[in-house]
C-alpha positions in Angstrom: 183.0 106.0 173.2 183.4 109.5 175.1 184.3 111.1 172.2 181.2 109.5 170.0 178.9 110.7 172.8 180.0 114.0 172.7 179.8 114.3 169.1 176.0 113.3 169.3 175.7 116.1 172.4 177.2 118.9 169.8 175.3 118.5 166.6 172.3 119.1 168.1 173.5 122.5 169.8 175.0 123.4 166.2 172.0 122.8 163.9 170.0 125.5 166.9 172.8 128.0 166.4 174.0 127.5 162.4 171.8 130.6 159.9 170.4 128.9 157.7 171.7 129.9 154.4 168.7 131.3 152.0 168.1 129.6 148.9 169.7 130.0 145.4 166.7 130.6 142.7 167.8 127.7 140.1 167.1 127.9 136.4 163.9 126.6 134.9 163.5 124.7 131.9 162.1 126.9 129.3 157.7 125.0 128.4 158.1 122.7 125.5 156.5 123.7 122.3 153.0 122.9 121.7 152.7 119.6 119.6 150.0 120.2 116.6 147.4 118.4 116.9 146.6 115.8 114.1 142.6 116.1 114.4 141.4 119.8 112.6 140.7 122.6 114.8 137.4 122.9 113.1 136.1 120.7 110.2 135.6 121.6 107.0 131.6 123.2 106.0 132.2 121.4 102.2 132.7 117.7 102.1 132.0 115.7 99.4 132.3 115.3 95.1 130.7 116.0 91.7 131.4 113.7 88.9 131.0 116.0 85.5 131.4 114.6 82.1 130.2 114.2 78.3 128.5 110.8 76.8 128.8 109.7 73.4 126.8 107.1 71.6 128.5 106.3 68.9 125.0 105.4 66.6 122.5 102.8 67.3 122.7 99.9 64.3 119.4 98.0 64.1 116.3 99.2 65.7 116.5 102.3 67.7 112.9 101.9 69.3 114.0 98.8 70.7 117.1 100.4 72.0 115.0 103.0 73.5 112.8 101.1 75.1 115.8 99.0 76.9 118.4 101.7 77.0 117.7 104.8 75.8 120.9 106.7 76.7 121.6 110.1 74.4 125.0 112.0 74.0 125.3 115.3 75.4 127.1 117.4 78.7 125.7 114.9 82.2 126.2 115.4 85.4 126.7 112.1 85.9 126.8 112.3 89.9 127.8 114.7 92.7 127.1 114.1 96.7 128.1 116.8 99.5 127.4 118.2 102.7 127.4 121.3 104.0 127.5 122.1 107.7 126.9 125.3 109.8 129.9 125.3 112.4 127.1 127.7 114.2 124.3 125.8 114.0 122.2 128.5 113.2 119.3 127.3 111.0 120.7 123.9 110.6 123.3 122.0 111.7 124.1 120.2 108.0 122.3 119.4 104.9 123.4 116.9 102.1 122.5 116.7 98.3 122.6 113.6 95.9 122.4 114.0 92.5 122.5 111.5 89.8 122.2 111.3 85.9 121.4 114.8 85.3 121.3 115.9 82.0 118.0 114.1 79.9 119.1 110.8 81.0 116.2 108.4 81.6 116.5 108.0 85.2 117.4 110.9 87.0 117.1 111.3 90.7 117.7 114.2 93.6 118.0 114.0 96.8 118.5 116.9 100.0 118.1 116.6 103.6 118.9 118.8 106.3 118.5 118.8 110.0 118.7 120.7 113.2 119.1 118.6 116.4 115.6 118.8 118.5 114.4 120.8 116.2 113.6 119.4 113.0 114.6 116.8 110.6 113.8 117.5 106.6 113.8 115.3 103.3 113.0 115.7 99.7 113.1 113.6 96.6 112.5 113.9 93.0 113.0 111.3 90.2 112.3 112.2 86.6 111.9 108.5 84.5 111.4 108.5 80.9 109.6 106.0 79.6 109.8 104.7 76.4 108.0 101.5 74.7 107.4 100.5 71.6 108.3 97.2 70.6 107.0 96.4 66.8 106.0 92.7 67.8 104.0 93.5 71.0 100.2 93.9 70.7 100.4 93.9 66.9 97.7 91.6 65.0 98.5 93.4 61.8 102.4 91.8 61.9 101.2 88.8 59.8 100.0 91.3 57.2 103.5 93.4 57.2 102.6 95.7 58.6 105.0 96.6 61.8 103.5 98.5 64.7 102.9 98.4 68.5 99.2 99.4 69.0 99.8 99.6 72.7 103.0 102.1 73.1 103.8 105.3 74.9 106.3 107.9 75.1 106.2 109.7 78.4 107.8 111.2 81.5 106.8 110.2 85.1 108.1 112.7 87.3 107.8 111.8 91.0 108.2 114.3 94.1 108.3 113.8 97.8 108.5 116.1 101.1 108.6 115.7 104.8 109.1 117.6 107.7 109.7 115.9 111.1 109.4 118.2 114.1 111.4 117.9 117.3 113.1 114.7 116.6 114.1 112.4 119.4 111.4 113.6 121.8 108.8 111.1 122.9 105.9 112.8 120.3 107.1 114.0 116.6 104.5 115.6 115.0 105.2 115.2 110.7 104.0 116.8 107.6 104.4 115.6 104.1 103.1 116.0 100.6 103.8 113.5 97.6 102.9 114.0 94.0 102.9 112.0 91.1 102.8 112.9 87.6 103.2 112.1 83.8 102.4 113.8 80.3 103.7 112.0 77.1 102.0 110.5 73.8 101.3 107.1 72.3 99.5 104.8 70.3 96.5 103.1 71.7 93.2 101.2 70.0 89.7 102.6 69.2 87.2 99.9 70.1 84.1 99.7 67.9 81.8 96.8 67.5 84.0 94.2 65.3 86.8 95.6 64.9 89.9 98.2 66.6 91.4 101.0 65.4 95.0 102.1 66.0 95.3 105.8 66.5 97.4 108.3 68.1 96.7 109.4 71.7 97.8 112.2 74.4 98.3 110.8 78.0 98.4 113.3 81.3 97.8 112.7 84.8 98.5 114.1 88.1 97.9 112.9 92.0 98.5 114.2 94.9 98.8 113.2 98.8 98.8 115.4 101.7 99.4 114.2 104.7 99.9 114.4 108.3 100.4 113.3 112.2 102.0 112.7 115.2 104.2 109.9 116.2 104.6 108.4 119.9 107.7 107.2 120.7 108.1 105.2 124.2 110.7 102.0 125.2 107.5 99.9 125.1 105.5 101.4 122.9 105.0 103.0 119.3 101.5 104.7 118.0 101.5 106.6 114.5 98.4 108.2 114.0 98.0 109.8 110.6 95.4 112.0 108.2 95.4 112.7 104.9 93.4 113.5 101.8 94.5 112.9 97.5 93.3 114.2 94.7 93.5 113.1 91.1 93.7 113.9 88.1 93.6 111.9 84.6 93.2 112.9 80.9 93.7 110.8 77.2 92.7 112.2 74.2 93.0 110.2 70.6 92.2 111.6 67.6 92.3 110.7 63.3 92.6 113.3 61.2 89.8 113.7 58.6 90.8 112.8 55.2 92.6 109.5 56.1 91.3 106.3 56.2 91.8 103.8 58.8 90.8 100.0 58.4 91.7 98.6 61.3 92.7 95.1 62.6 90.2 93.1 60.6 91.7 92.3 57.4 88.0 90.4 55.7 84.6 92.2 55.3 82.5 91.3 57.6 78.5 91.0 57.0 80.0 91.8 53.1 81.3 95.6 53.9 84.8 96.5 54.7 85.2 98.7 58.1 86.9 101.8 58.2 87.5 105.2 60.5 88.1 107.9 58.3 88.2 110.7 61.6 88.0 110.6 64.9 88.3 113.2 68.2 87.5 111.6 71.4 88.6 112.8 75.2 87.9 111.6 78.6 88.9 113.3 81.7 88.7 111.4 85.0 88.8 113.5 88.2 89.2 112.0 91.9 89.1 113.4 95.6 89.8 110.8 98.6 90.2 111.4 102.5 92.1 108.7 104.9 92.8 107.9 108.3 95.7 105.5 109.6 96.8 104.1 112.7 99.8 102.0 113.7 101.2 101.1 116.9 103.8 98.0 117.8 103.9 96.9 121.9 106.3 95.4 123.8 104.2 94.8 127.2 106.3 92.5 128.7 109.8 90.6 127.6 108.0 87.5 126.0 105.5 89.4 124.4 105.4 91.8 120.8 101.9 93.2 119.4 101.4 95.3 116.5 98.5 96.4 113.8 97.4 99.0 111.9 93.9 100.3 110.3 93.2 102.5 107.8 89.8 104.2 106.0 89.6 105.8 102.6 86.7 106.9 101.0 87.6 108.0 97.7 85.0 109.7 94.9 85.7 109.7 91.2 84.2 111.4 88.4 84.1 111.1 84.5 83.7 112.8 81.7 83.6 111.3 78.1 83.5 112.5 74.8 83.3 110.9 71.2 83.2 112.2 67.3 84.0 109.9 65.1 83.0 109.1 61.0 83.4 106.2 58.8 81.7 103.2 57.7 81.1 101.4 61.3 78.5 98.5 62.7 76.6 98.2 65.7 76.6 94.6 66.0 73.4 94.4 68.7 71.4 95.7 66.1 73.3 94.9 62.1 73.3 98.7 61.9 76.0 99.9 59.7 76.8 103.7 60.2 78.8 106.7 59.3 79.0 109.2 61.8 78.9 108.4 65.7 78.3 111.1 68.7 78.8 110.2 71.9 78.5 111.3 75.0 79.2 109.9 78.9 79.2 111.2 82.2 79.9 108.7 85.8 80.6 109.1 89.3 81.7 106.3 91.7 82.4 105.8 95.9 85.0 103.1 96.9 84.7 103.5 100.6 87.3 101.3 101.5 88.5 99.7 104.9 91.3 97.3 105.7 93.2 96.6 109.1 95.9 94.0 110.5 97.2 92.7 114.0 100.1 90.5 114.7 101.7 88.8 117.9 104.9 87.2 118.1 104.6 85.1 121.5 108.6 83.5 123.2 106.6 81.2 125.9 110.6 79.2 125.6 113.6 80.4 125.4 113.9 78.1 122.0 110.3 78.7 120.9 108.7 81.4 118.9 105.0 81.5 117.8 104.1 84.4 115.4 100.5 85.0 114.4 98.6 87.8 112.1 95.0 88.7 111.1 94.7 91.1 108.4 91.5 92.0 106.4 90.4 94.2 103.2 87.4 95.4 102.0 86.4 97.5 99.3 82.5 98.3 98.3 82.2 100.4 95.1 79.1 102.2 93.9 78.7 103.8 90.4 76.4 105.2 87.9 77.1 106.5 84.6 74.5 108.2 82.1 75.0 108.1 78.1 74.1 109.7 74.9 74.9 108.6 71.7 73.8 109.9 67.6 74.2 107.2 65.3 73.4 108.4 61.3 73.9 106.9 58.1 72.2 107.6 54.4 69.0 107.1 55.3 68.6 107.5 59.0 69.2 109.1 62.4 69.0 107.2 65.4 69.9 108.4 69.2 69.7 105.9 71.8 70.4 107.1 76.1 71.1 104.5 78.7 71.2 104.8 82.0 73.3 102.5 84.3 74.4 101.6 87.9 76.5 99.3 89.3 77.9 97.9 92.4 81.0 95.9 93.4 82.2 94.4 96.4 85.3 92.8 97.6 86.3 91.5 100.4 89.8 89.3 101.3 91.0 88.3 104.6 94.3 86.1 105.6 95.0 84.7 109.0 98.4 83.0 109.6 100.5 81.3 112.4 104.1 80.6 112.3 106.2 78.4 114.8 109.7 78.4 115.2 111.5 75.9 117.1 115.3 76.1 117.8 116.2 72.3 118.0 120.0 73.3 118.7 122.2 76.5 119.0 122.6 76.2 115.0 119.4 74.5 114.1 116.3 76.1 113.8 112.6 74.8 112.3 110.1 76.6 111.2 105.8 75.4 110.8 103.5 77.1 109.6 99.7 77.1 108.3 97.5 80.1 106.2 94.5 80.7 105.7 92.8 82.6 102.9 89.0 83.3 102.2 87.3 86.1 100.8 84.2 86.9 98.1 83.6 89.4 95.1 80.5 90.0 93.3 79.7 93.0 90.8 76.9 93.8 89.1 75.4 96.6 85.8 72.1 97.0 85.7 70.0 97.1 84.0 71.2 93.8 82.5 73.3 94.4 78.8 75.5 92.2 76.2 77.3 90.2 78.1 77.4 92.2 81.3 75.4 90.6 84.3 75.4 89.8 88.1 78.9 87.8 88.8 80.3 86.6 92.1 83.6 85.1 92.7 84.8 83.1 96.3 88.3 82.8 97.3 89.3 79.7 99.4 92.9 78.8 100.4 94.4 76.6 102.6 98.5 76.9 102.7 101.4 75.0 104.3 104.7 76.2 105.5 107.4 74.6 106.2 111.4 76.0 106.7 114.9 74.9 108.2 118.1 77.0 109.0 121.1 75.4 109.7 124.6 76.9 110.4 127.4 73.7 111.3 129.6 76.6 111.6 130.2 80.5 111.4 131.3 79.5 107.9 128.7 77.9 106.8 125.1 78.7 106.6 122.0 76.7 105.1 118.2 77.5 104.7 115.4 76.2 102.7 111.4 77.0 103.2 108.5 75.9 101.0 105.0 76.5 100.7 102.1 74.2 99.6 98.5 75.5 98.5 95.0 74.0 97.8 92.4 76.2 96.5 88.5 76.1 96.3 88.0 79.2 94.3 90.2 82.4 92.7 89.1 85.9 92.0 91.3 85.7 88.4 92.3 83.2 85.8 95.8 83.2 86.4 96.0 83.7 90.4 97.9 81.1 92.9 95.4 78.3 92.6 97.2 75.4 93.5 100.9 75.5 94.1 103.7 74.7 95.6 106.5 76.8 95.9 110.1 75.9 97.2 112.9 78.4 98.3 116.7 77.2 99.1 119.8 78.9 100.1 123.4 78.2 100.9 125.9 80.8 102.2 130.0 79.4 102.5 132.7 81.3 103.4 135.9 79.7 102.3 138.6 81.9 103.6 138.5 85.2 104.4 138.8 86.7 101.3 135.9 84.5 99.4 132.7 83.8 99.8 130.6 81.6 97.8 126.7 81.2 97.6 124.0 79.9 96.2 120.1 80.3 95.3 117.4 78.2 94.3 113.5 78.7 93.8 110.7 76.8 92.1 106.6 77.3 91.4 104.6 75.3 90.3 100.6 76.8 89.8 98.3 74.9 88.4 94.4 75.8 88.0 92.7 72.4 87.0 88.7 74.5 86.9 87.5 73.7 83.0 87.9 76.8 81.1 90.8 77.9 82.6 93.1 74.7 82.6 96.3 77.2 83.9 99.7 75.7 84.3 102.5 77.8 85.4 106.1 76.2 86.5 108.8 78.6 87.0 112.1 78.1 88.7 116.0 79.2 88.8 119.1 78.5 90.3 122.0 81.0 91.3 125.5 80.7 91.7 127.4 83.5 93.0 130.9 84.6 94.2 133.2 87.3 96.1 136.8 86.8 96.1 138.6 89.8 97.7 141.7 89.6 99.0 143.0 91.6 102.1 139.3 93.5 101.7 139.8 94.7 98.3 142.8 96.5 99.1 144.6 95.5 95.8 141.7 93.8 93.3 138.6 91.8 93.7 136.3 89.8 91.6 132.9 88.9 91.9 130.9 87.1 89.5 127.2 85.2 89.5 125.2 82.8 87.2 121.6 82.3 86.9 119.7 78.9 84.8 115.9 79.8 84.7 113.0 78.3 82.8 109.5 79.8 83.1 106.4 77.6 80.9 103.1 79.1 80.7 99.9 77.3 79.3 96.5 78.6 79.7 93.0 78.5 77.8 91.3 81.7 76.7 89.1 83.0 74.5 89.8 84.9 71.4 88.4 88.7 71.4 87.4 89.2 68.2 85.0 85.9 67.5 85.0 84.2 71.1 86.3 81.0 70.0 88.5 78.5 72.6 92.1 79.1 72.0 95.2 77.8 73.6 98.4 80.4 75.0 101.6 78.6 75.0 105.0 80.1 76.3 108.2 78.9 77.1 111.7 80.4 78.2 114.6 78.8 79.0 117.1 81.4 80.2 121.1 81.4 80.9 122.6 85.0 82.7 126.1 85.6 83.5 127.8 88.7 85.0 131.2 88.9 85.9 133.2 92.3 87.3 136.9 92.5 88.1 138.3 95.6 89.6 142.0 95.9 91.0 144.6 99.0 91.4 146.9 99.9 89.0 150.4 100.9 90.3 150.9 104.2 92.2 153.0 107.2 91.4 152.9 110.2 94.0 150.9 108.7 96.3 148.0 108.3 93.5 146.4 105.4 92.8 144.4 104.7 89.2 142.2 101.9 89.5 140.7 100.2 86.6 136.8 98.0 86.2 136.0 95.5 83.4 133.2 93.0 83.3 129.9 93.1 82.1 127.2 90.4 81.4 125.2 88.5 79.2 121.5 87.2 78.7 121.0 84.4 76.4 117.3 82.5 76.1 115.4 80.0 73.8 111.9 79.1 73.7 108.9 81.1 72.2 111.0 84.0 72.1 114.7 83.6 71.9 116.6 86.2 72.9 120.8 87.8 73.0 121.7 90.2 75.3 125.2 91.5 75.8 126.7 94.5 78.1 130.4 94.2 78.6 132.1 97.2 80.2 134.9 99.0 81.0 136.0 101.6 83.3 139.6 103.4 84.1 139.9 106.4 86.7 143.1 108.1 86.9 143.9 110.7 89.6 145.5 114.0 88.7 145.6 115.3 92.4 144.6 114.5 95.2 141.4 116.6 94.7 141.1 115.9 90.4 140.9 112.6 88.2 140.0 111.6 85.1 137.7 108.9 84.3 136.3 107.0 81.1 133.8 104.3 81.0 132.8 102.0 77.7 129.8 99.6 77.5 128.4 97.5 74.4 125.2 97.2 74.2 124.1 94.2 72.2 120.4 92.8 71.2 119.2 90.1 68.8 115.8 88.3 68.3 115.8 85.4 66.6 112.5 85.2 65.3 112.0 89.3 65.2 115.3 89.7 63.9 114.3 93.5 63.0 114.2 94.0 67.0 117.6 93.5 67.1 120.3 97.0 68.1 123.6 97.0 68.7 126.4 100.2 70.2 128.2 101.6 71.6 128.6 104.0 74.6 131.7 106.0 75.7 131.3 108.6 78.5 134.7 110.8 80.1 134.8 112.9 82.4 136.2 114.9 85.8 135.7 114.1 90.0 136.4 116.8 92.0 136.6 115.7 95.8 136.9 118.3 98.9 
């Protein structure tokens, strides 16, 4: 115990007295090597591809107007498609723009698109589409068939070429002033009809027109609240010219003398040129005041102002029917001017006084008051005499619709919701020339409509989902002979999701119009049912196949007069219509981490009735990768058309188009 004791005494005393010894520097591990990272320091400026390629159609057999008019696809170098981006790691003038092009190359659709953007700055877009269009059907608007004689007197060959830009200044603040400027226009050639007193003409005509919109405003952007407020102005532009040449003669549509002497044009040069100026104001705004509450309308005031200009020279052996003056040379001469002042506005509420209760109503009005007058000059001579007769006219037409509608919408359970609903449509139209001539005079039209609505949504699971809504009308009065008069119309729809890989669905609609007023005795019963599916196992990864069906039937009966001696007539159509399409797309097996995937499908349109009708488009598409920045792909289609009682309609061929995708 003494010895423990003085051990405890000692230690102490030693660790005061012992040197420390200094410390040994020990060996550090030498810093591990940086790990690259897998995300890029700095992305790439260049993303996206360009699809280049070459079309063949191998010749049309059949009818290549009709093909043209459906199809009209040439051979020939496209660019069939190409989408990138481009972005400035800077952010000097802008932080990226992107460019979508499609169908380059004289195809009839073609469409660009570029935007670009600076954050706070500015946000730009521009559009372009160039359409050709192409009609000329050799049954449509052809009373000459019966005699032979095999030409659309209504057709056109044209290009609409449409253009859009916008600016948006400092997006994302809480006002964005925007400019934009929009122009339509379209130049082409076509057939159209001379009118004269008993009988029309067929002739060649030149078609170009031209508008334009300028525009701009401010936008107000708050959490509660939205206001556009916008100005702008259009101007117009529209010319025809049809024209004979001498030394031909033309005899028209009517096949019998009439008063004992055969009609003819032997020449003809005629022009009109319509010019057009408007100004318009707009407002907008949507309101959320207060958590149960949503308002919104809009307004808008155009006063637009048109001109014309008219111009006729025309010989043959004619008749001016008011006064059983036959005639051989015609001069003629027109000048117009017109103001549509036009005003129309709307406002809207949707009102959650429940939590399971909605009530939505709208206003909205339109009105349009036009004033015209239009001075003319016309030369008639013959053998024996020269008479010039100058008329003076004016007219006036007024229009005016309004709509007011509530909506209800009751959710009976989590997954069961109703829906009521009632409409109301009134509105008048009058026009009148003056003085009073032919069969020109005051006339005034009333539009009365009383509608019901009615809808259900039920979902019994997230699997499952069910809807239908309907719509019933009874009307005092319509502004044209084949507007909704009364009708009932019927809308169904059925969403299930068997597994996760398929889903199947369906669609049905039906109306029924009828227009009882005598004269008119309209009946119009239209409806189809759908049937689609998308089966796509493990989301496509390997193959998937979707695939839809469509059963329509569409009968039209109506009472009209006919043109050329005003006698009662009866227009009967029916169609009864089958469309199936059906697409299958799946991987093909990989070599060096390439995969070449391979499309087939296509569909078909079959119909009878008044004008039965084949259509067939199967197709075929393989892309195979040479790279990972190259492949190779080739497409095929049929194109397939028959008419069974305008058999000389009919066009069949086929299309093959190859080409290269580069991807960066």
């Amino acid at each position: 115990m003494k010895f423990f004791m003085l051990i405890v005494g000692v230690l102490p005393l030693a660790a005061q007295t012992a040197p420390t010894p200094p410390p040994q520097p020990t060996a550090q591990p030498a810093p591990p090597a940086p790990i690259p990272s897998p995300v890029p320091t700095e992305a790439p400026w260049l993303t996206g591809w360009i699809d280049l390629g070459y079309r063949w159609e191998t010749g049309v057999g059949g009818s290549f107007d009709t093909y043209r008019t459906f199809v009209n696809l040439g051979s020939g170098p496209k660019l069939l498609g190409t989408e990138f981006t481009v972005a400035d790691p800077r952010h000097r003038l802008f932080d990226q723009f992107h460019v979508r092009a499609y169908n380059l190359g004289d195809d009839p659709y073609e469409t660009i698109h570029f935007d670009a953007k600076k954050a706070k700055f500015y946000n730009f877009n521009a559009d372009y589409r160039n359409i050709a269009l192409f009609d000329y059907l050799p049954s449509y608007a052809d009373p000459l068939l019966s005699q032979g004689i095999i030409l659309d007197e209504q057709s056109f060959d044209m290009r609409r070429r449409f253009t859009s830009f916008s600016l948006d200044l400092l997006p994302g603040s809480w006002i964005i002033p925007y400019l934009a400027f929009d122009r339509e226009s379209g130049s082409g050639s076509g057939a159209t009809t001379f009118v004269a007193n008993g009988n029309e003409f067929p002739v060649p005509n030149t078609l170009n027109d031209m508008t334009n919109m300028y525009r701009g405003g401010i936008r107000i952007q708050l959490r509660r609240f939205h206001m556009t407020l916008e100005e702008g102005g259009t101007t117009f532009v529209n010319d025809q010219n049809v024209y004979q040449a001498p030394g031909s003669e033309n005899y028209g549509n009517l096949a019998t003398p009439l008063l004992g002497q055969t009609l003819d044009l032997s020449s003809l040069l005629a022009a009109y040129g319509i010019r057009g100026s408007s100004t318009f104001s707009k407002g907008l705004f949507t309101a959320n005041p207060v958590s149960w509450l949503d308002l919104y309308g809009q307004f808008l005031f155009s006063q637009p102002s048109t001109t014309v200009n008219y111009r006729q020279s025309n010989t043959g052996n004619l008749l001016l029917q008011s006064q059983v003056l036959f005639y051989n040379s015609q001069q003629y001469l027109v000048t117009a001017a017109a103001k549509l002042p036009r005003t129309s506005g709307s406002f809207g509420a949707e009102v959650r006084p429940f939590r399971r209760l909605r009530i939505v109503e709208s206003w909205l009005t339109d009105r349009l008051h036009d004033s015209g007058s239009a001075a003319s000059t016309q030369t008639l001579t013959n053998a024996t005499l020269s008479e010039q007769m100058s008329a003076l006219l004016t007219s006036s037409m007024a229009t005016n619709y309004n709509q007011a509608e509530i909506d209800l919408f009751f959710d009976a359970a989590s997954r069961l919701t109703f829906h009521g609903g009632y409409r109301y449509v009134w509105g008048d139209a009058s026009d009148a020339i003056l003085p009073l001539e032919g069969l020109a005079g005051p006339e005034q039209g009333h539009l009365r409509r009383n509608v019901g609505i009615g809808g259900i949504t039920y979902r019994p699971s997230q699997k499952i989902s069910l809807s239908g809504e309907a719509e019933g009308a009874s009307s005092g009065g319509a502004y044209f002979r084949t507007s909704l008069y009364d009708y009932q119309k019927i809308r169904a729809q059925a969403r299930y999701q068997v597994m996760g890989s398929l889903n199947l669905s369906a669609d049905f609609s039906l109306l029924n119009n009828r227009n009882p007023l005598p004269g008119v005795k309209y009946d119009y019963l239209a409806h189809q049912v759908s049937l689609s599916f998308l089966w796509s196992p493990q989301g496509g990864k390997n193959w998937d196949f979707q695939g839809s069906y469509s059963r329509s039937t569409v009968y039209s009966n109506i009472d009209y007069l006919e043109p050329e001696i005003l006698a009662p007539a009866q227009s009967l159509y029916r169609d009864n219509a089958h469309s199936l399409t059906a697409l299958f797309s799946a991987n093909l097996p990989h070599y060096s981490g390439l995969t070449p995937k391979i499309l087939a499908g296509g569909s078909f349109f079959i119909s009878s009735g008044s004008r039965p009708t084949q259509y067939y488009l199967p197709t075929a598409k393989l892309t195979l990768p040479l790279s990972k920045k190259f492949s190779w792909f080739a497409e095929w289609s049929y194109y397939g058309y028959g008419e069974a009682f305008y058999f000389y309609e009919g066009f069949r061929t086929h299309i093959v188009t190859t080409g290269l995708r580069l991807t960066r």
